[in-house]
HTML snippet that shows the backbone in 3Dmol.js (N, CA, C, O; Angstrom):
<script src="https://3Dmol.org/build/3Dmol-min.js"></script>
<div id="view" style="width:600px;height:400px;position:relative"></div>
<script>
const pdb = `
ATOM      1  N   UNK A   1    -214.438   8.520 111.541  1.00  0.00           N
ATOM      2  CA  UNK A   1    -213.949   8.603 110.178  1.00  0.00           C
ATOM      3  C   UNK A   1    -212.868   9.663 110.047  1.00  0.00           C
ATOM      4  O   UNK A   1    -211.820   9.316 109.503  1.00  0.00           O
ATOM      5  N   UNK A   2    -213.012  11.101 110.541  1.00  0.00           N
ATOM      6  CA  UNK A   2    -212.074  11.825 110.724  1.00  0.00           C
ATOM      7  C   UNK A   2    -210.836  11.353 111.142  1.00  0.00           C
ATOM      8  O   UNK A   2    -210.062  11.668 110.238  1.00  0.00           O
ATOM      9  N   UNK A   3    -210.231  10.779 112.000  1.00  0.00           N
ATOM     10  CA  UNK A   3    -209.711  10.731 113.026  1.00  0.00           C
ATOM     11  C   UNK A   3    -208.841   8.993 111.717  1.00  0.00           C
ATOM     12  O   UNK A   3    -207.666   8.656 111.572  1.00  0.00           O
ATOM     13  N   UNK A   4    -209.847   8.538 111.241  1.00  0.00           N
ATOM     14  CA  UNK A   4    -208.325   7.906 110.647  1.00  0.00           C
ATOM     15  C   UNK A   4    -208.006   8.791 109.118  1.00  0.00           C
ATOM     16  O   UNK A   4    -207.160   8.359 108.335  1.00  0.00           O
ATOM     17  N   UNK A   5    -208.744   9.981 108.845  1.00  0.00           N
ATOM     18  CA  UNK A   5    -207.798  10.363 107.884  1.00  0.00           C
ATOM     19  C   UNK A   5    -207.158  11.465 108.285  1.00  0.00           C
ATOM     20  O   UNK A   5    -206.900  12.263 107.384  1.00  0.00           O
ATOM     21  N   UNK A   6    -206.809  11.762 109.425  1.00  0.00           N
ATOM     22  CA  UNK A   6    -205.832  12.557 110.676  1.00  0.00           C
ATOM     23  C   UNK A   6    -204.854  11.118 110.362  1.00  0.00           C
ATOM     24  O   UNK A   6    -204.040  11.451 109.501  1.00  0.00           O
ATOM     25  N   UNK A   7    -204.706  10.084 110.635  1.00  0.00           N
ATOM     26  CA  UNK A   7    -203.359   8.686 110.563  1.00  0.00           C
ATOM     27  C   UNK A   7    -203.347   8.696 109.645  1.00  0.00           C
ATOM     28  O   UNK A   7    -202.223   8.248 109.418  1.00  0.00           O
ATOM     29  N   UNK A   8    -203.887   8.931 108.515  1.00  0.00           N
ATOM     30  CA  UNK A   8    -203.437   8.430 106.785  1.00  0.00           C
ATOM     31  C   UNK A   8    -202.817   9.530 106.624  1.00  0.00           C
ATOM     32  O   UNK A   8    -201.865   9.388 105.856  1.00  0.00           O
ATOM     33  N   UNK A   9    -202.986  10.939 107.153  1.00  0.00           N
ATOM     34  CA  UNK A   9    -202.126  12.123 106.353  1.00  0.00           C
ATOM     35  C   UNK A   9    -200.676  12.030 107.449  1.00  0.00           C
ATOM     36  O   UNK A   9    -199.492  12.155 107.137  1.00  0.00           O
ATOM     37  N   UNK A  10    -201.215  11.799 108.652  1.00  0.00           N
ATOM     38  CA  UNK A  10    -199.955  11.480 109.406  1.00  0.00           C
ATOM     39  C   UNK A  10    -198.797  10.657 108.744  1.00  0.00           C
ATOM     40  O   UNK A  10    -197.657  10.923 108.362  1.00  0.00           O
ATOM     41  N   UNK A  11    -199.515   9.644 108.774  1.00  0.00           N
ATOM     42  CA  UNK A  11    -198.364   8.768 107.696  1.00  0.00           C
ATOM     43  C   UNK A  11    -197.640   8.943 106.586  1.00  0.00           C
ATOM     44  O   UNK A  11    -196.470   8.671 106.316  1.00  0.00           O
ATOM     45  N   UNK A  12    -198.892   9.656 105.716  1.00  0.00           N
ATOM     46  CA  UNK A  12    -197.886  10.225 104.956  1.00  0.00           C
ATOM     47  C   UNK A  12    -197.091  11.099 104.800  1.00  0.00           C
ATOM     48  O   UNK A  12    -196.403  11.070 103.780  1.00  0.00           O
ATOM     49  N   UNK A  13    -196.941  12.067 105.672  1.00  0.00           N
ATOM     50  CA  UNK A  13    -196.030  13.433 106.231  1.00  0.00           C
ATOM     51  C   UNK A  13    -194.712  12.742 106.769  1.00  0.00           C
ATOM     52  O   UNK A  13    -193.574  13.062 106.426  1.00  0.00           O
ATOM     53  N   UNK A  14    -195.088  11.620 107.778  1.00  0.00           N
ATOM     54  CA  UNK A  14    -193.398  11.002 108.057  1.00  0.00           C
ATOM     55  C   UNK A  14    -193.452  10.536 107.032  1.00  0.00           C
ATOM     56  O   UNK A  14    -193.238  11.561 106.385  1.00  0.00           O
ATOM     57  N   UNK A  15    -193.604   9.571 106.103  1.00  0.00           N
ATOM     58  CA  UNK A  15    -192.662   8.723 104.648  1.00  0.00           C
ATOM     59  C   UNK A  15    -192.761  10.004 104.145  1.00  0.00           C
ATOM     60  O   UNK A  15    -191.645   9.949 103.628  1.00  0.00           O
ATOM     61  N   UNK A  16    -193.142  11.107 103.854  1.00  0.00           N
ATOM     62  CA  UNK A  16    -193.058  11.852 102.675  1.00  0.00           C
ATOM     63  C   UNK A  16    -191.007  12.159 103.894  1.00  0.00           C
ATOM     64  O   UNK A  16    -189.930  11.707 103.505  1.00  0.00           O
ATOM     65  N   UNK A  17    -191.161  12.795 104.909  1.00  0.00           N
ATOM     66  CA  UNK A  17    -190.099  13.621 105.320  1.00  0.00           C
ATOM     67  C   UNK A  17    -189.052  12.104 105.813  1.00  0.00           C
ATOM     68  O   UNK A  17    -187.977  12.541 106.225  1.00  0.00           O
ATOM     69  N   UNK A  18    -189.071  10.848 105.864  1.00  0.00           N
ATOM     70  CA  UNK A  18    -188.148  10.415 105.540  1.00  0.00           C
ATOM     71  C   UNK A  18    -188.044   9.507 104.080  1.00  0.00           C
ATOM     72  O   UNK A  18    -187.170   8.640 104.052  1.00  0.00           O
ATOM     73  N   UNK A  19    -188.576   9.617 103.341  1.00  0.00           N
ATOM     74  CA  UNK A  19    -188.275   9.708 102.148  1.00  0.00           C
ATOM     75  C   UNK A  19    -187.136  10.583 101.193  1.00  0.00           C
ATOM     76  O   UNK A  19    -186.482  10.290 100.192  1.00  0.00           O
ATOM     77  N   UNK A  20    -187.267  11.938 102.133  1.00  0.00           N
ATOM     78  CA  UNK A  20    -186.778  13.204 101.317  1.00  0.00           C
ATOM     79  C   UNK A  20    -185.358  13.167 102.234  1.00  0.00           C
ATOM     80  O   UNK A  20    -184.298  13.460 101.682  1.00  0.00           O
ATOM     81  N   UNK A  21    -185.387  12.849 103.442  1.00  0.00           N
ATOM     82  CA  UNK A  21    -184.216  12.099 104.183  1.00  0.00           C
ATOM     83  C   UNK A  21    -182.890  11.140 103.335  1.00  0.00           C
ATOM     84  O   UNK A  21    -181.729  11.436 103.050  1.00  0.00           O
ATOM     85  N   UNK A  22    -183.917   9.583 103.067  1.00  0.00           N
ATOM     86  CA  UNK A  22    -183.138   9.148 102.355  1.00  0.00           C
ATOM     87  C   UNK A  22    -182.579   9.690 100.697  1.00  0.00           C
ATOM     88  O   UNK A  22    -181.556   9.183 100.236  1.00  0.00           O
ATOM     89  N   UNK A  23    -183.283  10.645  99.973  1.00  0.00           N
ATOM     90  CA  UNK A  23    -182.869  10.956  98.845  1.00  0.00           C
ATOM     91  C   UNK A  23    -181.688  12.118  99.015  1.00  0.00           C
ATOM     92  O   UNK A  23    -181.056  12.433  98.006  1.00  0.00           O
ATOM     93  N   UNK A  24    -181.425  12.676 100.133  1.00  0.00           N
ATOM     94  CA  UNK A  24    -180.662  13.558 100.617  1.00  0.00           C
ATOM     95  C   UNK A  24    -179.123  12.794 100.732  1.00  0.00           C
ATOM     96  O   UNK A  24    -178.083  13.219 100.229  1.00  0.00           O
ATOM     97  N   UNK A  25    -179.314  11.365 101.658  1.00  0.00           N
ATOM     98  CA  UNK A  25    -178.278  10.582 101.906  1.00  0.00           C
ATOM     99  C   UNK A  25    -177.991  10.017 100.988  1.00  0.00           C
ATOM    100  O   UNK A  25    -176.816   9.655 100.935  1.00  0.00           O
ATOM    101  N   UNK A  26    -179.087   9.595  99.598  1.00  0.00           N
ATOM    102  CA  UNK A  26    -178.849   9.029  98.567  1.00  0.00           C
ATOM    103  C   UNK A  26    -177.593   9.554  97.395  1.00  0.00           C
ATOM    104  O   UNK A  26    -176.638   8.936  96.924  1.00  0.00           O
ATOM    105  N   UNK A  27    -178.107  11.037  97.171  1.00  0.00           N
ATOM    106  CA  UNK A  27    -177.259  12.165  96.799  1.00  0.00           C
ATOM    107  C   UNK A  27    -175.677  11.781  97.181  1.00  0.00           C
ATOM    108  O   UNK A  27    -174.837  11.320  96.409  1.00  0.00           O
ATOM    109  N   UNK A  28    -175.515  12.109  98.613  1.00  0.00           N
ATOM    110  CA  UNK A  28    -174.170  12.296  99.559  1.00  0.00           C
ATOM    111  C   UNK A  28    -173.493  10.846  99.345  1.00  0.00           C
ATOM    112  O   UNK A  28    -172.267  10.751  99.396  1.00  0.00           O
ATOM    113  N   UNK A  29    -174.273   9.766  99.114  1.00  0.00           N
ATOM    114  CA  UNK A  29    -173.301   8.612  99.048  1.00  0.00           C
ATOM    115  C   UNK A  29    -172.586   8.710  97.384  1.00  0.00           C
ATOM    116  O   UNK A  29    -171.397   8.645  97.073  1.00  0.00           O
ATOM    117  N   UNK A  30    -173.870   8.897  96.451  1.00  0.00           N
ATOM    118  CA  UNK A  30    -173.370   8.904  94.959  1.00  0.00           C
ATOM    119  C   UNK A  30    -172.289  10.102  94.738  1.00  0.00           C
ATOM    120  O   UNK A  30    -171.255   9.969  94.083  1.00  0.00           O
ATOM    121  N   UNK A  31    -172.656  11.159  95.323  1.00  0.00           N
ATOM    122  CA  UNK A  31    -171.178  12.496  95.047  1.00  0.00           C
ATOM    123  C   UNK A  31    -170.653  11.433  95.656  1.00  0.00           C
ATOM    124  O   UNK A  31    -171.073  10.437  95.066  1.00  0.00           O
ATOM    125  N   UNK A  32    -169.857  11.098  96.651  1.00  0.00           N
ATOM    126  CA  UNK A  32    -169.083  10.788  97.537  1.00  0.00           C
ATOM    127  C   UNK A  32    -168.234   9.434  96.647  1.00  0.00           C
ATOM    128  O   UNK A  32    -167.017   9.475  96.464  1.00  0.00           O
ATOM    129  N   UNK A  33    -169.296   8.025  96.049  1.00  0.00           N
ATOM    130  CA  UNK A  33    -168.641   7.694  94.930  1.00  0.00           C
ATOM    131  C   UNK A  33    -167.897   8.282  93.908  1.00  0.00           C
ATOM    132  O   UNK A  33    -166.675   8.180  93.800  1.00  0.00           O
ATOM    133  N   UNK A  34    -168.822   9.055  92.968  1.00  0.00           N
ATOM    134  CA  UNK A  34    -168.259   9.497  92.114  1.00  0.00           C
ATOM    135  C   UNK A  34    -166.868  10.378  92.598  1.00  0.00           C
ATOM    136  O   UNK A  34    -166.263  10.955  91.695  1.00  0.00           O
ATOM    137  N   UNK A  35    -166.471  10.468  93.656  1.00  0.00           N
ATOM    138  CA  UNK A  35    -165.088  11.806  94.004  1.00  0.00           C
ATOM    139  C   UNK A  35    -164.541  10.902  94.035  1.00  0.00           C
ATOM    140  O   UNK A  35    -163.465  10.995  93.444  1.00  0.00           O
ATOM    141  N   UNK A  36    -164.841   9.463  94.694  1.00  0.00           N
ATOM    142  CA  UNK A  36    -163.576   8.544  95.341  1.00  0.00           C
ATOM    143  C   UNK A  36    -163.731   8.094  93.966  1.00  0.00           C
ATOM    144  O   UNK A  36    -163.483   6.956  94.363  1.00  0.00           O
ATOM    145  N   UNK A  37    -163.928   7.913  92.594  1.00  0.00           N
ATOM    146  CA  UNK A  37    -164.049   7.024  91.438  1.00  0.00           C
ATOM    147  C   UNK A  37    -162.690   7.898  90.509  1.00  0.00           C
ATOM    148  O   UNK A  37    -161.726   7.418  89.915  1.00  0.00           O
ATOM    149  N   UNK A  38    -163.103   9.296  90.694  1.00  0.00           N
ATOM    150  CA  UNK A  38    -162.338  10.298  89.980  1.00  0.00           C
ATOM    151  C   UNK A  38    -160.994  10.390  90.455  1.00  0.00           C
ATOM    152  O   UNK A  38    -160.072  10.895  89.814  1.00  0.00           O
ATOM    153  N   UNK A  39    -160.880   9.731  91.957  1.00  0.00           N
ATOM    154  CA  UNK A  39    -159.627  10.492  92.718  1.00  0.00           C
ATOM    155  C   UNK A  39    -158.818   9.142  92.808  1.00  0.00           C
ATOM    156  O   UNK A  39    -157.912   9.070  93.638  1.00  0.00           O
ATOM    157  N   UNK A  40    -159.113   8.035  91.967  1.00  0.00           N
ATOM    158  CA  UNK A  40    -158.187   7.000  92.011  1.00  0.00           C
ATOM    159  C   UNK A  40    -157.537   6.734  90.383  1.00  0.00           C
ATOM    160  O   UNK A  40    -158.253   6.869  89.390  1.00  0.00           O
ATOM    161  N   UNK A  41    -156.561   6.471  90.327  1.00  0.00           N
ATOM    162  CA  UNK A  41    -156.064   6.666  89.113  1.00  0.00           C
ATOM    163  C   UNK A  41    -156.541   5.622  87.834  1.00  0.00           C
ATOM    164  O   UNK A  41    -156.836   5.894  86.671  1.00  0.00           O
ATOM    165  N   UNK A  42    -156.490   4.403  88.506  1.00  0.00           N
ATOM    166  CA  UNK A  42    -157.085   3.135  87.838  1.00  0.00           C
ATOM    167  C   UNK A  42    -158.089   2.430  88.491  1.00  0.00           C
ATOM    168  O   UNK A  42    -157.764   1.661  89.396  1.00  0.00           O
ATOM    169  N   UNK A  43    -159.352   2.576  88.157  1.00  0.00           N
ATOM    170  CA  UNK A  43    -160.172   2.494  88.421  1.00  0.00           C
ATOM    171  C   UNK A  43    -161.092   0.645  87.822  1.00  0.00           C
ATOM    172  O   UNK A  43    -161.448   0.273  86.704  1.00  0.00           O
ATOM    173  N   UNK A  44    -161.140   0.165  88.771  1.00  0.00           N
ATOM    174  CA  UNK A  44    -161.684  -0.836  88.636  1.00  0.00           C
ATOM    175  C   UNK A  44    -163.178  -1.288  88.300  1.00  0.00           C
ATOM    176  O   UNK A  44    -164.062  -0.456  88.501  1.00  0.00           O
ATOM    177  N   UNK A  45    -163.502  -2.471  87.833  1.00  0.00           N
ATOM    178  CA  UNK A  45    -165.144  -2.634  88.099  1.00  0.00           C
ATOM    179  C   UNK A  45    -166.017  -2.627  89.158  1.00  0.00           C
ATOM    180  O   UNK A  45    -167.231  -2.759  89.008  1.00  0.00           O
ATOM    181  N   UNK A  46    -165.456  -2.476  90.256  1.00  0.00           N
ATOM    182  CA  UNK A  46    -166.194  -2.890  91.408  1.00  0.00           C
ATOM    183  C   UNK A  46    -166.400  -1.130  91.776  1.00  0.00           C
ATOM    184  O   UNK A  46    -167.384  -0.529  92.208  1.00  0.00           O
ATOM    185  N   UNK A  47    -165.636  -0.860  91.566  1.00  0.00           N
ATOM    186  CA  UNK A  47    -165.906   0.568  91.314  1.00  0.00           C
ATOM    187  C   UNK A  47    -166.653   1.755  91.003  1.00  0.00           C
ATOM    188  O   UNK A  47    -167.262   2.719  91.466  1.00  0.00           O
ATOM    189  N   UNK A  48    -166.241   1.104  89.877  1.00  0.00           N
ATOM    190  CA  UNK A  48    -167.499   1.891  89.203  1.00  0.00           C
ATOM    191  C   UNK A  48    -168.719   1.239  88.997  1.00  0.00           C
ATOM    192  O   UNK A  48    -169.378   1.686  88.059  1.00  0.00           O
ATOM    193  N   UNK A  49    -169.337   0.029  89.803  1.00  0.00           N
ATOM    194  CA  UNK A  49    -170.533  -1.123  89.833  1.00  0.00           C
ATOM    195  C   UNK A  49    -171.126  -0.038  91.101  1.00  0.00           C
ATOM    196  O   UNK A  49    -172.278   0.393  91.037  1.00  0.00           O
ATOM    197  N   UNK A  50    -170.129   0.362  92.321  1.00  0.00           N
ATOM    198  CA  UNK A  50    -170.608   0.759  93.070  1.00  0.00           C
ATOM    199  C   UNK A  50    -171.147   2.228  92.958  1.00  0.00           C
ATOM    200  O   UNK A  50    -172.072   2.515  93.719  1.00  0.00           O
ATOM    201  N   UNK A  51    -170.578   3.406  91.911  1.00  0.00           N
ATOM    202  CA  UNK A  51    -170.834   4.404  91.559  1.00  0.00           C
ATOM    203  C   UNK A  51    -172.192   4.160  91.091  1.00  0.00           C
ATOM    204  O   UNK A  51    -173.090   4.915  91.462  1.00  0.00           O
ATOM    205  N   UNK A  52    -172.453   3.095  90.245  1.00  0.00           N
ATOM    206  CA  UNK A  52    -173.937   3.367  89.494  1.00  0.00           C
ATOM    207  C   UNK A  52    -174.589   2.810  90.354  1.00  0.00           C
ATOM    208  O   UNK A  52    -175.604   3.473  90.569  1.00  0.00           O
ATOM    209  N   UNK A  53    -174.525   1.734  91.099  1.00  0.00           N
ATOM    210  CA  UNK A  53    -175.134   1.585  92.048  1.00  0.00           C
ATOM    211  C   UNK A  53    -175.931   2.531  92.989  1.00  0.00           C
ATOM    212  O   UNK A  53    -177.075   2.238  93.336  1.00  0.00           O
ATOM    213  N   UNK A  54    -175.225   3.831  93.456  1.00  0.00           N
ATOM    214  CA  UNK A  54    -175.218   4.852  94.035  1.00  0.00           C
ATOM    215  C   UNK A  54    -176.188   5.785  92.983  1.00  0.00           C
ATOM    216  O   UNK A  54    -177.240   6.317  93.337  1.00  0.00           O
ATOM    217  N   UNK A  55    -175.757   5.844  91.969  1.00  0.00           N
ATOM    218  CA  UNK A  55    -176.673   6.706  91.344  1.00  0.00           C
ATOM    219  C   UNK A  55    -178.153   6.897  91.029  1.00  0.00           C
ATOM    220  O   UNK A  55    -178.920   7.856  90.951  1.00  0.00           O
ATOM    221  N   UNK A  56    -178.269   4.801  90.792  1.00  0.00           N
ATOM    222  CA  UNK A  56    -179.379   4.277  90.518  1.00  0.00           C
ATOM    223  C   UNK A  56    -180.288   4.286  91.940  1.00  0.00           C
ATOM    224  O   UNK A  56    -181.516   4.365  91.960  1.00  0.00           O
ATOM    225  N   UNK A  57    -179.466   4.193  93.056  1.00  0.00           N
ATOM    226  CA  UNK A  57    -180.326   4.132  94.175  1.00  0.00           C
ATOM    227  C   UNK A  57    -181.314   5.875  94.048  1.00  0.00           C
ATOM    228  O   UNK A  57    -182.528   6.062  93.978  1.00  0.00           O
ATOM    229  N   UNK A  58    -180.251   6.803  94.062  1.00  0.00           N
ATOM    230  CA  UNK A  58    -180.731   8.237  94.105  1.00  0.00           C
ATOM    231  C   UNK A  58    -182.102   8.692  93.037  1.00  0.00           C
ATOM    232  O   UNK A  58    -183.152   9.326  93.153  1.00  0.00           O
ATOM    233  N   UNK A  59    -181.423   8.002  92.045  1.00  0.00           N
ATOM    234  CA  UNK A  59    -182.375   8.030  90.763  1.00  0.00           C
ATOM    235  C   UNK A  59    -184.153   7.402  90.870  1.00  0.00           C
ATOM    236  O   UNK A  59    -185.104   7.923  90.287  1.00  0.00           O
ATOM    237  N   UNK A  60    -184.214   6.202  91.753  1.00  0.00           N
ATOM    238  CA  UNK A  60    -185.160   6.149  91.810  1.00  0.00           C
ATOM    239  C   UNK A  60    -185.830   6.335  93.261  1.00  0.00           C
ATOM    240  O   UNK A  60    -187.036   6.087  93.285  1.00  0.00           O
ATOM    241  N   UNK A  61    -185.313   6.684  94.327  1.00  0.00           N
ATOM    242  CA  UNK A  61    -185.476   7.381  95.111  1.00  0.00           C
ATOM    243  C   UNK A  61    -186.308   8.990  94.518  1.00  0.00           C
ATOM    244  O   UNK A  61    -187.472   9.362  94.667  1.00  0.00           O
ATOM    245  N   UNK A  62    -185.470   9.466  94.021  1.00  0.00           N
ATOM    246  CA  UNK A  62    -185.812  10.719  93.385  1.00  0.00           C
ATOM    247  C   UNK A  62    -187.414  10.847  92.664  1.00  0.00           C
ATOM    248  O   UNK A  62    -188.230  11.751  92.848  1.00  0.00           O
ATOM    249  N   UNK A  63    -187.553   9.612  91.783  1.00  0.00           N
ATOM    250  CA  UNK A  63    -188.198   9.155  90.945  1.00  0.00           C
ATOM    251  C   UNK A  63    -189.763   9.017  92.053  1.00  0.00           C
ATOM    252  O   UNK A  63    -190.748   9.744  91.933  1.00  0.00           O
ATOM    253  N   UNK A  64    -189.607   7.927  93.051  1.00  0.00           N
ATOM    254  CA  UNK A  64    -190.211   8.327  93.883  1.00  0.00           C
ATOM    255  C   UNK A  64    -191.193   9.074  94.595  1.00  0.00           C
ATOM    256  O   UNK A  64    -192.401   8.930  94.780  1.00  0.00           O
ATOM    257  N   UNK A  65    -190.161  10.089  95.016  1.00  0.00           N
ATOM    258  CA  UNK A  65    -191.061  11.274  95.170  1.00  0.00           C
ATOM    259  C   UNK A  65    -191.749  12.115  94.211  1.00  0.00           C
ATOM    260  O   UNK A  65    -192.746  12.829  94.325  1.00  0.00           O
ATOM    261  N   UNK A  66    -190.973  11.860  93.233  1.00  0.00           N
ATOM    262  CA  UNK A  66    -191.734  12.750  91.962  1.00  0.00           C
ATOM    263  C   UNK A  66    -193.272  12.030  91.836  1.00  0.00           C
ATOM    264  O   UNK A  66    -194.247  12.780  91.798  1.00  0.00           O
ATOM    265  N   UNK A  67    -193.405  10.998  91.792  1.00  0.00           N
ATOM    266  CA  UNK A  67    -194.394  10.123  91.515  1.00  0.00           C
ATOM    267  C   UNK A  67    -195.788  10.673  93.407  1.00  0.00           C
ATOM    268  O   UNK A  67    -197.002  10.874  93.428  1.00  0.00           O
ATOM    269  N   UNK A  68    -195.242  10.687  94.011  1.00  0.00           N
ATOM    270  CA  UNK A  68    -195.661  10.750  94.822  1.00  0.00           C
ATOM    271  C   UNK A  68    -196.024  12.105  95.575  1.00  0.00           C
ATOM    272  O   UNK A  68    -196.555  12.184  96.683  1.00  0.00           O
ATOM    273  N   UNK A  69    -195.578  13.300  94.637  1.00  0.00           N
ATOM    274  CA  UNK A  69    -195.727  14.562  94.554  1.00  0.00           C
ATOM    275  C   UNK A  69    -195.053  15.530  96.120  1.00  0.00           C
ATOM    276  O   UNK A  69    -195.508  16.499  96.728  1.00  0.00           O
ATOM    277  N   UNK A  70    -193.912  14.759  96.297  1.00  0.00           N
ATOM    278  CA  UNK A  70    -193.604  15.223  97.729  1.00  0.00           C
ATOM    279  C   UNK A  70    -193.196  16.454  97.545  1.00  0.00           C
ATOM    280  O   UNK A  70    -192.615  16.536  96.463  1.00  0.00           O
ATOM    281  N   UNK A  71    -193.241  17.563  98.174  1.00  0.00           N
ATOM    282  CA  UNK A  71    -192.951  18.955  98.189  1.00  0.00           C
ATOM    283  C   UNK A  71    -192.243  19.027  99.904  1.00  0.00           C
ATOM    284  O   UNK A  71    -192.590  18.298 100.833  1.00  0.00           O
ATOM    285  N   UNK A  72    -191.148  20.157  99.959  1.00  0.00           N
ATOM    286  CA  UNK A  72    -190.609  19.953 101.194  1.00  0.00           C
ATOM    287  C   UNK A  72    -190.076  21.792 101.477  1.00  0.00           C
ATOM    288  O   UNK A  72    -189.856  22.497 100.493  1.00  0.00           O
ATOM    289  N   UNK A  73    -189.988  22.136 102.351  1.00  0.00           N
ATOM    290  CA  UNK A  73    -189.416  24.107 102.625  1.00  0.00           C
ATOM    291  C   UNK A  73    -188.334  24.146 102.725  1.00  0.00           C
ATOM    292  O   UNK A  73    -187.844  25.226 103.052  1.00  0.00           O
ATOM    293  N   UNK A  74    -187.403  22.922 102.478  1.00  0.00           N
ATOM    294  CA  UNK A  74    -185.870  23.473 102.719  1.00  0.00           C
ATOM    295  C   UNK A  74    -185.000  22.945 101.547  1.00  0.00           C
ATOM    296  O   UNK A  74    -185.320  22.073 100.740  1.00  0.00           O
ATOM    297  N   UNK A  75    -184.053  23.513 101.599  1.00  0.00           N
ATOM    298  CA  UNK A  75    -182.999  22.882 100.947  1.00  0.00           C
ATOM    299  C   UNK A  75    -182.320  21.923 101.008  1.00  0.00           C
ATOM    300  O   UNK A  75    -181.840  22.087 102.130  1.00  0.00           O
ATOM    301  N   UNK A  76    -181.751  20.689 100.511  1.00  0.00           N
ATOM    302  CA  UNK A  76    -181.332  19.629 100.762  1.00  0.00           C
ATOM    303  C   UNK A  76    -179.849  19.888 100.914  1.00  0.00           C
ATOM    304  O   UNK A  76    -179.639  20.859 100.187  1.00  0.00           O
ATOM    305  N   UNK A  77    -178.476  19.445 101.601  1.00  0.00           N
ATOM    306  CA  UNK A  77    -177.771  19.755 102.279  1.00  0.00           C
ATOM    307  C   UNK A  77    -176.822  19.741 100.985  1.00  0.00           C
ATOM    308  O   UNK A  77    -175.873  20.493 100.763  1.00  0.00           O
ATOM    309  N   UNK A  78    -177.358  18.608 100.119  1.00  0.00           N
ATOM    310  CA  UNK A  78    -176.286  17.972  98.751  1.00  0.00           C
ATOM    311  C   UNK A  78    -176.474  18.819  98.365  1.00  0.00           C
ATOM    312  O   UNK A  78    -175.743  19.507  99.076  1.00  0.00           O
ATOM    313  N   UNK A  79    -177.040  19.656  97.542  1.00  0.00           N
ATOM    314  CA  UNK A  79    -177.125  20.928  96.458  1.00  0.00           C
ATOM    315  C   UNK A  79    -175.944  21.973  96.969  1.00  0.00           C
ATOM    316  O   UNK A  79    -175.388  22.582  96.055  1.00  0.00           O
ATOM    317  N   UNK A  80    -175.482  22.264  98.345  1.00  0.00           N
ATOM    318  CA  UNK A  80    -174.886  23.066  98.357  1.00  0.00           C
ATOM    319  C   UNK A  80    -173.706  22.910  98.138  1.00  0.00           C
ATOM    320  O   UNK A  80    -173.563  21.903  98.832  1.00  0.00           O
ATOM    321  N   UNK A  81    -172.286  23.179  97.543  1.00  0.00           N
ATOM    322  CA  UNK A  81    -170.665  23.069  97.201  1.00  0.00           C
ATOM    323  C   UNK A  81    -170.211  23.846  98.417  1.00  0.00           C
ATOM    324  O   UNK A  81    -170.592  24.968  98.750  1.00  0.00           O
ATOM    325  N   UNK A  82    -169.386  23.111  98.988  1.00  0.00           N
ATOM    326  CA  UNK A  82    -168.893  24.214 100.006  1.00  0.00           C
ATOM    327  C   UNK A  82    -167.268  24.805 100.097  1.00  0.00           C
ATOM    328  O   UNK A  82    -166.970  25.668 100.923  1.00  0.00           O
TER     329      UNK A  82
END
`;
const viewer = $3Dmol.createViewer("view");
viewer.addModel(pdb, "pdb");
viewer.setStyle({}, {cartoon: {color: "spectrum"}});
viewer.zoomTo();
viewer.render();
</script>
């Protein structure tokens, strides 16, 4: 009995740490829209379909973990301006 809730916490330690993975990359794609959205002069629909796209992915990604109470010791790479 031990020994599978040693694999159930296992499991959830990798999805919790690539979970917090993808919300990291989630972040970096939506900045990365939104700069290329700002840095074109006329801006189309496909455009900005793909910006919210990007956002909405992060958003419930984010959402996610909140729900799922993930806690992590580092800083995520997006928060920092460099």
């Amino acid at each position: 009995m031990l020994g599978i809730v040693r694999k159930k916490n296992n499991f959830r330690k990798q999805y919790d740490e690539f979970l917090l993975n993808s919300i990291d990359r989630a972040k970096s794609n939506w900045d990365h829209a939104r700069e290329t959205e700002e840095a074109i002069s006329e801006t189309d629909g496909e455009i900005t379909s793909q910006t919210q796209l990007a956002r909405q992915k992060y958003l419930f990604l984010y959402q996610e973990a909140r729900v799922r109470d993930v806690r992590n010791n580092h800083f995520q790479s997006s928060v920092f301006d460099y």
